[in-house]
KOLMARLO-252949 format. One record per residue (C-alpha): x, y, z; residue in one letter; residue number from 0. Coordinates in nm, 3 decimals, padded with zeros to 5 digits, always signed. Each point is the difference from the previous one (the first is absolute). Layout:
# KOLMARLO-252949
u,v,w,aa,i
X,Y,Z,A,NUM
...
This chain:
# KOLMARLO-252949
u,v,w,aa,i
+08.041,-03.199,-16.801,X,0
-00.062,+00.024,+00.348,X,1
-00.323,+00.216,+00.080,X,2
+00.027,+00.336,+00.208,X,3
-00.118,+00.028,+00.362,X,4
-00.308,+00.195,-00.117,X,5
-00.107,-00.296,-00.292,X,6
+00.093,-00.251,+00.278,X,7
-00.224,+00.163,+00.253,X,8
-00.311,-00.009,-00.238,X,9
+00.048,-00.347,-00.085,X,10
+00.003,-00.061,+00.356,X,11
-00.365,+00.193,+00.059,X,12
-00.095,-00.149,-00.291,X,13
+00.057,-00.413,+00.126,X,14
-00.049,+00.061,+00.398,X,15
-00.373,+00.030,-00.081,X,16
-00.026,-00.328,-00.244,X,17
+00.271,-00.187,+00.228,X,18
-00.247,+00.086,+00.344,X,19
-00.293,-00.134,-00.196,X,20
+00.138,-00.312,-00.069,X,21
+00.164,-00.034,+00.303,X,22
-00.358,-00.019,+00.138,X,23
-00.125,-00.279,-00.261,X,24
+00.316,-00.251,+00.114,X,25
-00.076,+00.072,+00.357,X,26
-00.338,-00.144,-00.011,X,27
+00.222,-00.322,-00.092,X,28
+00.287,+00.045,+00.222,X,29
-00.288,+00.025,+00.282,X,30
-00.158,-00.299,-00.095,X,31
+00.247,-00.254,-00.017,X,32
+00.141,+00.157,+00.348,X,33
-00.332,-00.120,+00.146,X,34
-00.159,+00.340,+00.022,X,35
-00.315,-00.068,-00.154,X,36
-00.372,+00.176,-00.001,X,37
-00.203,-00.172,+00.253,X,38
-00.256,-00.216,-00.080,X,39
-00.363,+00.169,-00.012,X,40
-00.127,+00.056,+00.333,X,41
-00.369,+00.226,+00.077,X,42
+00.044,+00.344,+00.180,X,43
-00.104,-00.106,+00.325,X,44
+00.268,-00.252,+00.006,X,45
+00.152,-00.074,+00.339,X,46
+00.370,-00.005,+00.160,X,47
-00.051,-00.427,-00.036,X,48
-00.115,+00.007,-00.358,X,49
+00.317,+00.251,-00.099,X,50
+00.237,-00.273,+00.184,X,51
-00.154,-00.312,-00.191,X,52
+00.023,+00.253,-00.322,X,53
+00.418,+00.049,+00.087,X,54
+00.046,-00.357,+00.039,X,55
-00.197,-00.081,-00.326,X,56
+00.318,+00.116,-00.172,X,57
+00.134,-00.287,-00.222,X,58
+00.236,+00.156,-00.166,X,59
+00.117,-00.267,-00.287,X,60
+00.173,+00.203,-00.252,X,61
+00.402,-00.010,+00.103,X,62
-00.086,-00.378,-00.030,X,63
-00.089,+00.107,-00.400,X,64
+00.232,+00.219,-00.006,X,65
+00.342,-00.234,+00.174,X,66
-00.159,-00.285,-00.174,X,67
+00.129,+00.167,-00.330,X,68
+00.290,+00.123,+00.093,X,69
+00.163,-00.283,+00.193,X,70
+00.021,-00.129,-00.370,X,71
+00.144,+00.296,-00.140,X,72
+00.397,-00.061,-00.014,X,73
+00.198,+00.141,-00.260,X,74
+00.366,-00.243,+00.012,X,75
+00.195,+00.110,-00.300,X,76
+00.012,+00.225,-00.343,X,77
+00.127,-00.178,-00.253,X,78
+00.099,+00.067,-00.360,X,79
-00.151,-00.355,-00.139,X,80
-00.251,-00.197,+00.085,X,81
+00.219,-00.265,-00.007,X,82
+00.324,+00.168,+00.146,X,83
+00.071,-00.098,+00.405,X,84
+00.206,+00.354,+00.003,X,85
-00.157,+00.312,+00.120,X,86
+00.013,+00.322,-00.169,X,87
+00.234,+00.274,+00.136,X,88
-00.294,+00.180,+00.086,X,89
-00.037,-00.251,+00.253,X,90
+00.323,+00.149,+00.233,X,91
-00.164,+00.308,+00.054,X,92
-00.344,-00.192,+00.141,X,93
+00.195,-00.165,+00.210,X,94
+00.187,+00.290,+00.071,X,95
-00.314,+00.189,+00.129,X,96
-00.127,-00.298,+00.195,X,97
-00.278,-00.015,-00.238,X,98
-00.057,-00.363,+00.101,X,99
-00.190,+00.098,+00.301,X,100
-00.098,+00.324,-00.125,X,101
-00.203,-00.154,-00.268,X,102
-00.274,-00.117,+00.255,X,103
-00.060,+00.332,+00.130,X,104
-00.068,+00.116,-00.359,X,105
-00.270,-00.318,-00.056,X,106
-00.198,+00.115,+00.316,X,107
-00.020,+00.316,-00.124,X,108
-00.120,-00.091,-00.306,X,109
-00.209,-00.212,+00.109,X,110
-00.193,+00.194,+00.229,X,111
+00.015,+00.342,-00.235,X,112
-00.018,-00.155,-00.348,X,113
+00.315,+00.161,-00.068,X,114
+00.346,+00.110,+00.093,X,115
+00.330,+00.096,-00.102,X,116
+00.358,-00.016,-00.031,X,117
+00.229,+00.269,+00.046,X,118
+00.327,-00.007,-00.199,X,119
+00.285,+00.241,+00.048,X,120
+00.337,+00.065,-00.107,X,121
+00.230,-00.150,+00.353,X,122
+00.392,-00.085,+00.046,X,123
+00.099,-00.244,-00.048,X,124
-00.312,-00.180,-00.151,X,125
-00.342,+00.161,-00.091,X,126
-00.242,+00.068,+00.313,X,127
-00.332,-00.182,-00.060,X,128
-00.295,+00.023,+00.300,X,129
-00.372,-00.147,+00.017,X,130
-00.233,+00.325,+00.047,X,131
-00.369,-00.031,+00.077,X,132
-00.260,+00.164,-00.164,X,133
-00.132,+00.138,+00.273,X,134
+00.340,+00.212,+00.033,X,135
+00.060,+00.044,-00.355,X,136
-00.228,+00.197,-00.248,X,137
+00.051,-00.044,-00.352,X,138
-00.122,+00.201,-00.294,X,139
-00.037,-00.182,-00.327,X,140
-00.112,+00.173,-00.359,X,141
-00.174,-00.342,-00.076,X,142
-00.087,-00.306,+00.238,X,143
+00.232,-00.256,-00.143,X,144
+00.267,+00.215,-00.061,X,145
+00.312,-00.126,+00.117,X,146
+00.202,+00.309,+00.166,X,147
-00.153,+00.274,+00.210,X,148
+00.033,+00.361,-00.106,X,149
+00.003,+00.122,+00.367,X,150
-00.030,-00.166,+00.365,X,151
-00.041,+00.123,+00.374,X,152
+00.054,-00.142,+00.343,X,153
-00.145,+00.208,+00.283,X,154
+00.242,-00.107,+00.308,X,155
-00.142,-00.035,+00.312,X,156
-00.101,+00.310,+00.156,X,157
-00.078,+00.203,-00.281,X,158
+00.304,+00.241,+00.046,X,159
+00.230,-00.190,-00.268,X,160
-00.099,-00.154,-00.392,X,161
+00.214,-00.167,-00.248,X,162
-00.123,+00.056,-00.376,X,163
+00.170,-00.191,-00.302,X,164
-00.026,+00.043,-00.353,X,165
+00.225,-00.110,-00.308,X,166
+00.251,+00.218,+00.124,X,167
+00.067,+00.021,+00.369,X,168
-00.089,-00.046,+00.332,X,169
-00.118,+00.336,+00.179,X,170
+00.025,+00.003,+00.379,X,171
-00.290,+00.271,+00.131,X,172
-00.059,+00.139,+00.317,X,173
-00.316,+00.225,+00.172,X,174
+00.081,+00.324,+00.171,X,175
-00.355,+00.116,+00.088,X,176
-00.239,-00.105,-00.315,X,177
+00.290,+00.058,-00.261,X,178
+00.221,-00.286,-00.114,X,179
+00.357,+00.064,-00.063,X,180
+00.266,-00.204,-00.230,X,181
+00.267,-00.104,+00.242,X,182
+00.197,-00.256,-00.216,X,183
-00.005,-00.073,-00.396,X,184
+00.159,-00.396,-00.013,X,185
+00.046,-00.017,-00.458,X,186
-00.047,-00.375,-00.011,X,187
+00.062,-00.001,-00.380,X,188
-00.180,-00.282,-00.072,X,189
-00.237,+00.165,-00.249,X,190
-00.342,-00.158,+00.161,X,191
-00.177,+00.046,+00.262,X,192
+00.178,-00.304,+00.245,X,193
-00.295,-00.145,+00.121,X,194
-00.104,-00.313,-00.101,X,195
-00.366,-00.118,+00.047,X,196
-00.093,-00.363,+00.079,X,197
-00.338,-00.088,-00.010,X,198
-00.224,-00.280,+00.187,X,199
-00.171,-00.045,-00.372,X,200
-00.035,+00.148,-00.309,X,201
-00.342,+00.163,-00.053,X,202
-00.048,+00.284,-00.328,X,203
-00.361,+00.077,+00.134,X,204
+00.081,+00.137,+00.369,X,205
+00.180,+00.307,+00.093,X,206
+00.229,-00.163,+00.177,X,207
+00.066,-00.360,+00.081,X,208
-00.172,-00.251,+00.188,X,209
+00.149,-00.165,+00.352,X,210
-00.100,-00.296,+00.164,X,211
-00.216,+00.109,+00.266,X,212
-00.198,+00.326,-00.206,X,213
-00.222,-00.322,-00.154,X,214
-00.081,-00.132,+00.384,X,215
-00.081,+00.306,+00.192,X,216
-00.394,-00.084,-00.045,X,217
+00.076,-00.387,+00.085,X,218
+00.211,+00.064,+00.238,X,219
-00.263,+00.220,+00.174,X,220
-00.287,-00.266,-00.080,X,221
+00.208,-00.249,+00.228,X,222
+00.016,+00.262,+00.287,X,223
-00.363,+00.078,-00.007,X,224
-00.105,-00.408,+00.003,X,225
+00.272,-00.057,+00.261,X,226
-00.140,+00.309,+00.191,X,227
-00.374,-00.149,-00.028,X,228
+00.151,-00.393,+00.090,X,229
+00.181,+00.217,+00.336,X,230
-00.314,+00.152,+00.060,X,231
-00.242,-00.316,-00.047,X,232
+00.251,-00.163,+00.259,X,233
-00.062,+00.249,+00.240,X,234
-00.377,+00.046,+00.011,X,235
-00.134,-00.275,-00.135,X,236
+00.263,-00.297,+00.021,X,237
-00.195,-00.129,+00.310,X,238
-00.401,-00.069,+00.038,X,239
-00.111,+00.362,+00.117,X,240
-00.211,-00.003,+00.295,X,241
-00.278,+00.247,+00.094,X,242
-00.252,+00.035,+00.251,X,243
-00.292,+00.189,-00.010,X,244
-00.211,+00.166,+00.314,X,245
+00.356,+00.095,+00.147,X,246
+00.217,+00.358,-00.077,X,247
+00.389,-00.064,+00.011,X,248
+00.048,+00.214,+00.274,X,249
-00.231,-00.132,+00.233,X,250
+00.207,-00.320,+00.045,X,251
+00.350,+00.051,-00.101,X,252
+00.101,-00.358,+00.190,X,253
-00.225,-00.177,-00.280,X,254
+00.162,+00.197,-00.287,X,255
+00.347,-00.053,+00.047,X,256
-00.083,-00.379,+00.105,X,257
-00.108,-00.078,-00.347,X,258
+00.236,+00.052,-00.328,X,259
+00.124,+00.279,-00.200,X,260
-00.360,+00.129,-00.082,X,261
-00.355,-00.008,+00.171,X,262
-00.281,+00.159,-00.148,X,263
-00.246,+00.165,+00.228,X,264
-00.341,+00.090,-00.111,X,265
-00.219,+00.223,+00.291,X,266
-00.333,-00.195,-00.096,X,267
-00.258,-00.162,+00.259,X,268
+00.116,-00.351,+00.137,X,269
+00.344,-00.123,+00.024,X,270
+00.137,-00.253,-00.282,X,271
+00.363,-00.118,-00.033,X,272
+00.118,-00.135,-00.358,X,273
+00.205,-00.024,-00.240,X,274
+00.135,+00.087,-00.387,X,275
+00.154,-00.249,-00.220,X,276
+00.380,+00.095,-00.082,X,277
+00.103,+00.113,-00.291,X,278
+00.145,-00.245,-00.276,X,279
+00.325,+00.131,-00.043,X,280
+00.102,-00.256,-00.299,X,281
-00.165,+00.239,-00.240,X,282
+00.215,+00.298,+00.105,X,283
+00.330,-00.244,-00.026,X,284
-00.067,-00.134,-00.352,X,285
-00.082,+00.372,-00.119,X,286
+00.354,+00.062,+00.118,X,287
+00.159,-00.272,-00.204,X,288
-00.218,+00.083,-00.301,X,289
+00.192,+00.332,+00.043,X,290
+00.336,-00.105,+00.074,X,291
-00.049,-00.235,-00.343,X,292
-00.111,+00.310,-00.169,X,293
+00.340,+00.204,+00.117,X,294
+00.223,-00.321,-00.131,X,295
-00.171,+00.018,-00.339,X,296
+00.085,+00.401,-00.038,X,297
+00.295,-00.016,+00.143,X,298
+00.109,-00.363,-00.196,X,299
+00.096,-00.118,+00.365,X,300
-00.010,-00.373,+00.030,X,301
-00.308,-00.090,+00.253,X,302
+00.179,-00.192,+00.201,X,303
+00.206,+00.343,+00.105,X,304
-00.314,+00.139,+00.088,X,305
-00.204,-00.274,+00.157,X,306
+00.256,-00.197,+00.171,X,307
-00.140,-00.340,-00.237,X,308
+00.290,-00.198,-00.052,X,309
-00.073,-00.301,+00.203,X,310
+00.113,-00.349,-00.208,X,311
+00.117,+00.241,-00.331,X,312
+00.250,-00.180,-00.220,X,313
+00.291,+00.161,-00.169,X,314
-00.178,+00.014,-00.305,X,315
-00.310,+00.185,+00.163,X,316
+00.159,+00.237,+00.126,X,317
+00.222,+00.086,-00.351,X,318
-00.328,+00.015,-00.181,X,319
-00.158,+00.246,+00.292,X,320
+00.297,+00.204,-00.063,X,321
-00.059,+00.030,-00.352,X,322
-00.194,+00.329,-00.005,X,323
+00.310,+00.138,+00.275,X,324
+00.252,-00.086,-00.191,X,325
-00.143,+00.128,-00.328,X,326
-00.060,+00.349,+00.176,X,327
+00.369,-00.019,+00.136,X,328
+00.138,-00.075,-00.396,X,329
-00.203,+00.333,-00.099,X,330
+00.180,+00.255,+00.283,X,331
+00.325,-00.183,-00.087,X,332
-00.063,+00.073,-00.370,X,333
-00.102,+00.355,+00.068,X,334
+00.219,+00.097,+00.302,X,335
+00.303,-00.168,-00.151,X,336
-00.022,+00.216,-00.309,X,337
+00.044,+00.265,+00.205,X,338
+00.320,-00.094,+00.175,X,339
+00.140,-00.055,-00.345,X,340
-00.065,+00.359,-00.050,X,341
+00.143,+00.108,+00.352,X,342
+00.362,-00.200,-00.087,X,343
+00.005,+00.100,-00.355,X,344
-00.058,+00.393,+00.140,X,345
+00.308,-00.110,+00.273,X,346
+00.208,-00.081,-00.286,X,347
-00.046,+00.347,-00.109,X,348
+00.069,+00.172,+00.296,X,349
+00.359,-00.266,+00.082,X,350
+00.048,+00.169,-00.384,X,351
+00.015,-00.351,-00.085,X,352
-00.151,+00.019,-00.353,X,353
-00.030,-00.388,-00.115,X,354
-00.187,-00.063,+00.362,X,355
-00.186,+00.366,-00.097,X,356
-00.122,-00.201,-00.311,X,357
-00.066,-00.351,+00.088,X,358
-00.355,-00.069,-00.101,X,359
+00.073,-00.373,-00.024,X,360
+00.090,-00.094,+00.389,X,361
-00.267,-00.164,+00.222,X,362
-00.096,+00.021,+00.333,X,363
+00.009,-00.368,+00.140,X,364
-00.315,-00.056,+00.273,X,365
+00.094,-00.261,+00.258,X,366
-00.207,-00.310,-00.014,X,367
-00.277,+00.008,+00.314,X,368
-00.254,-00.203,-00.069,X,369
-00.066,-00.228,+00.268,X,370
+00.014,-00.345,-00.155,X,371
+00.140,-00.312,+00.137,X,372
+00.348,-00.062,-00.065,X,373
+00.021,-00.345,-00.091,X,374
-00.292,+00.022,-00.312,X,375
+00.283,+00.333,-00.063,X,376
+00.254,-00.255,-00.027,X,377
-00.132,-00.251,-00.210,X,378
-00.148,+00.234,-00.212,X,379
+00.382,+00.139,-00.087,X,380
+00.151,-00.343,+00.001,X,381
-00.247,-00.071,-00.268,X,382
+00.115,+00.336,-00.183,X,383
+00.319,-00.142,-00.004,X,384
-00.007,-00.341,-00.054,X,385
-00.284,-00.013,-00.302,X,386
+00.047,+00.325,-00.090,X,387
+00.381,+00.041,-00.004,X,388
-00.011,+00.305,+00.174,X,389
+00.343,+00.074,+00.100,X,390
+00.007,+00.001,+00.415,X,391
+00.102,+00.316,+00.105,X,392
-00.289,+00.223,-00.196,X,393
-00.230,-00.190,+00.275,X,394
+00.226,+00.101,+00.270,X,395
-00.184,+00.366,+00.006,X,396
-00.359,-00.248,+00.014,X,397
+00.045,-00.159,+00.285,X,398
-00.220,+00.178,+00.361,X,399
+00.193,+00.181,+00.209,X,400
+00.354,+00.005,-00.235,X,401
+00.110,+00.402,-00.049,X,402
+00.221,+00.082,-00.231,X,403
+00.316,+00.016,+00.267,X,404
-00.130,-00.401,+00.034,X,405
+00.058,-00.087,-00.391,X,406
+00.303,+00.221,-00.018,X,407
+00.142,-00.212,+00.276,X,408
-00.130,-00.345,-00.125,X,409
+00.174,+00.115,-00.396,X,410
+00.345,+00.100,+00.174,X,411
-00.004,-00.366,+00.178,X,412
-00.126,-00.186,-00.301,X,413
+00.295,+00.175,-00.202,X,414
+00.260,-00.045,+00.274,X,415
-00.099,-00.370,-00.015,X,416
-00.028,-00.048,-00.370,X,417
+00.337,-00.131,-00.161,X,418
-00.136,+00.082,-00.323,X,419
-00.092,+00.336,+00.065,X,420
+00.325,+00.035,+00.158,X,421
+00.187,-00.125,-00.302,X,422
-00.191,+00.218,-00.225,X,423
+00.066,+00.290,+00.253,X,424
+00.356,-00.047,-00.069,X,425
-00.009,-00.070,-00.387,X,426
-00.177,+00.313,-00.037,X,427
+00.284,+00.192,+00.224,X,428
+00.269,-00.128,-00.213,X,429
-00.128,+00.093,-00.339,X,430
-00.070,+00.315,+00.150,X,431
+00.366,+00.026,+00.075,X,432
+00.090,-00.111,-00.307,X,433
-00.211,+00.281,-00.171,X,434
+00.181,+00.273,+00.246,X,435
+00.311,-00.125,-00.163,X,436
C-alpha cells in the first residue's frame, strides 16, 4: 500500500540528509576525472608565475582509465542459450528504449562512481528502462549485497522538486517554503523497489563499491606534483643561471634583461659575472614515468596506453600487454552483466510477461573488443572448424567486428543458398500440413 503524504514526507527528511552526504563523496570523483584537481603543493609566498606553472601541471589521465574500459563494454544480445543465435524477447524492449547507446552512459557512470543504476518502470507499449547515476539516485539498502532497495530519492535540480520510490510507487514531491508536499502517487505495482544497482566491482568489505578512479586520486595527484616540479625546473633552472656579484639589479636594468630568464645579484665589494650549472631535468622525467607505470599497474592499463611505448610491438606483444585489461574488462562484464539480467527479468514483470518475469537462464551476450589482429582471428576459427569439427556458424558470433545483425544476415544467406536446408525447409512444412490434417 501506497504510503500517506505525512509517512512520505518523513521518509523524504529522513534520505535528503544521507543522499546530500553522499552526493559530496561522488563529487570528489566527478571533479576529478573533469580535470578539477587540488593543485600541486606550492609554499605561502607563492607567486602569480608559480600558480600558472601549478594550473598547467594538470595531467589529468583518468577519462583515459576510465574510456579505456568502457570502449570495451558492449552488451549485443540476451539470449536464452549459450548456444542459441536467437535473442530473448526481453531483447525488443532494449531495443525499444535505445538501450544500445544508453548502455555507455551507464558504464561511465559506473565507472567513475563505483556504482549506478537502472530504473525499470511499467510503460505502453513495452516496459520503460533508463541508466540513472548515482550521483542522482540514492538508494537505501537493509544489507550491502542485497539485491532490491527498500526506498530511493532523486533531488532534481534546484531543490524545489524530489522523486522517492519504494516497493510500491513512485511519489512526486514538491517544496512550498521548507515543507514538502505529495503532488502525484504513480502505483507501479511491481512489488520492489525498481531500481536496479550495477556495480564497477563487487567488494563485501566497503560501504559501498569501488570505481575506477577512487584507487588513483593519490597517483593521479603524485603525477601533477612531479609534472608541476619538471614545469618549474624548466623555468628556473632549465638554463645555466647567471649571477653577478658587486652589482644591485636596479642599478643596471640594460644588463639584466640582456642576460636570460634569471640573474642573481649579490651587493658585495668587486664586481664578478658567472654562472650556475642547469638543472638535469632527466631525473624529473623518469620520476614521471616511474609514476605513470605505477598508475597502469593500479589501474591494469596496458603501459603502452600510458607511455606512448609501442614502437616495433608485434601482434602478439601487444595481446599479452592487454592481458591484465582484458582480464579487468571480463570481471565488470561478469558483474555488470548480472545486473542487466536482473533489470530485463524485472521488465518482464512490469510488460506482465511472466515467463520473461522468470527467466533466470538467459544471458547477456558481450560483443567481442579485444583488439587482436584479424587474420591470427581467422586461422584460429578455421582451425576450430576444420580439426575440431566445429560447425561454422557458432564462429560466426567470434569473428572482430561481426554484431549480431552481421550473423543474422550471413545465416539468412547461407539458408537462402543451401538446397538442403531448403529441401528440409519444405519436408518439414509438409508433414506439418499433414499433421493439421
Amino acid at each position: 500500500m501506497p504510503m500517506d503524504s505525512r509517512e512520505a514526507r518523513l521518509e523524504l527528511d529522513r534520505m535528503r540528509h544521507q543522499a546530500h552526504v553522499e552526493r559530496q563523496r561522488l563529487d570528489l570523483f566527478e571533479r576529478y576525472h573533469r580535470g578539477h584537481h587540488d593543485w600541486p603543493y606550492q609554499p605561502s609566498t607563492a607567486t602569480v608565475e608559480f600558480k600558472t606553472l601549478a594550473e598547467r601541471a594538470i595531467t589529468n589521465l583518468l577519462p583515459l582509465v576510465v574510456d579505456t574500459l568502457v570502449e570495451r563494454l558492449y552488451v549485443d544480445g540476451y539470449r536464452p542459450e549459450v548456444q542459441d543465435d536467437a535473442n530473448s524477447r526481453a531483447w525488443d524492449w532494449w531495443q525499444a528504449n535505445g538501450l544500445d547507446s544508453r548502455q555507455k552512459q551507464l558504464y561511465e557512470t559506473v565507472a567513475i562512481n563505483g556504482y549506478g543504476f537502472v530504473l525499470v518502470l511499467p510503460g505502453d507499449p513495452v516496459p520503460w528502462m533508463r541508466p540513472a547515476s548515482a550521483r542522482s539516485w540514492h538508494a537505501e539498502y537493509v544489507e550491502p549485497d542485497d539485491d532490491w532497495p527498500t526506498r530511493a530519492v532523486r533531488m532534481d535540480a534546484g531543490g524545489k522538486t524530489a522523486r522517492l520510490l519504494d516497493a510500491d510507487a513512485l511519489y512526486v514531491m514538491e517544496r512550498s517554503g521548507n515543507r514538502w508536499d505529495v503532488s502525484e502517487v504513480w502505483e507501479h505495482g511491481l512489488g520492489v523497489c525498481p531500481l536496479v544497482r550495477f556495480r564497477c566491482r563487487w567488494d563485501l568489505d566497503h560501504d559501498h563499491p569501488i570505481g575506477e578512479v577512487e584507487p588513483l586520486l593519490r597517483i593521479q595527484d603524485r603525477l601533477n606534483q612531479t609534472v608541476f616540479d619538471l614545469l618549474v625546473a624548466q623555468t628556473y633552472a632549465s638554463v645555466p643561471q647567471k649571477y653577478i656579484t658587486g652589482l644591485v639589479e636596479q642599478d643596471d636594468q640594460s644588463i639584466a634583461h640582456a642576460l636570460a630568464k634569471r640573474v642573481w645579484t649579490f651587493d658585495e665589494p668587486g664586481t664578478e659575472v658567472g654562472q650556475l650549472g642547469e638543472a638535469n631535468l632527466n631525473n624529473i622525467v623518469q620520476a614521471i614515468s616511474n609514476t605513470l607505470r605505477v598508475y597502469g599497474l593500479v589501474s591494469k592499463t596496458p603501459p603502452h596506453y600510458l607511455l606512448g611505448e609501442i614502437v616495433n610491438l608485434s601482434a602478439e606483444a601487444l595481446t599479452a600487454a592487454d592481458t591484465s585489461l582484458s582480464k579487468k574488462v571480463e570481471d565488470r562484464q561478469t558483474v555488470i552483466g548480472e545486473s542487466w539480467e536482473q533489470a530485463l527479468r524485472l521488465a518482464g514483470v512490469a510488460a506482465g510477461d511472466e515467463e520473461a518475469a522468470g527467466d533466470h537462464a538467459s544471458q547477456v551476450v558481450w560483443r567481442d573488443t579485444d583488439p587482436r589482429a584479424l587474420s591470427s582471428t581467422v586461422d584460429a576459427l578455421s582451425k576450430m572448424v576444420e580439426g575440431l569439427q566445429v560447425p561454422p556458424e557458432m564462429t560466426w558470433p567470434m569473428i572482430p567486428g561481426w554484431t549480431q545483425q552481421d550473423v543474422e544476415r550471413a545465416q539468412a544467406i547461407r539458408q537462402e543458398g543451401d538446397p538442403l536446408a531448403q529441401v528440409e525447409e519444405e519436408i518439414a512444412r509438409q508433414l506439418e500440413g499433414h499433421a493439421d490434417a
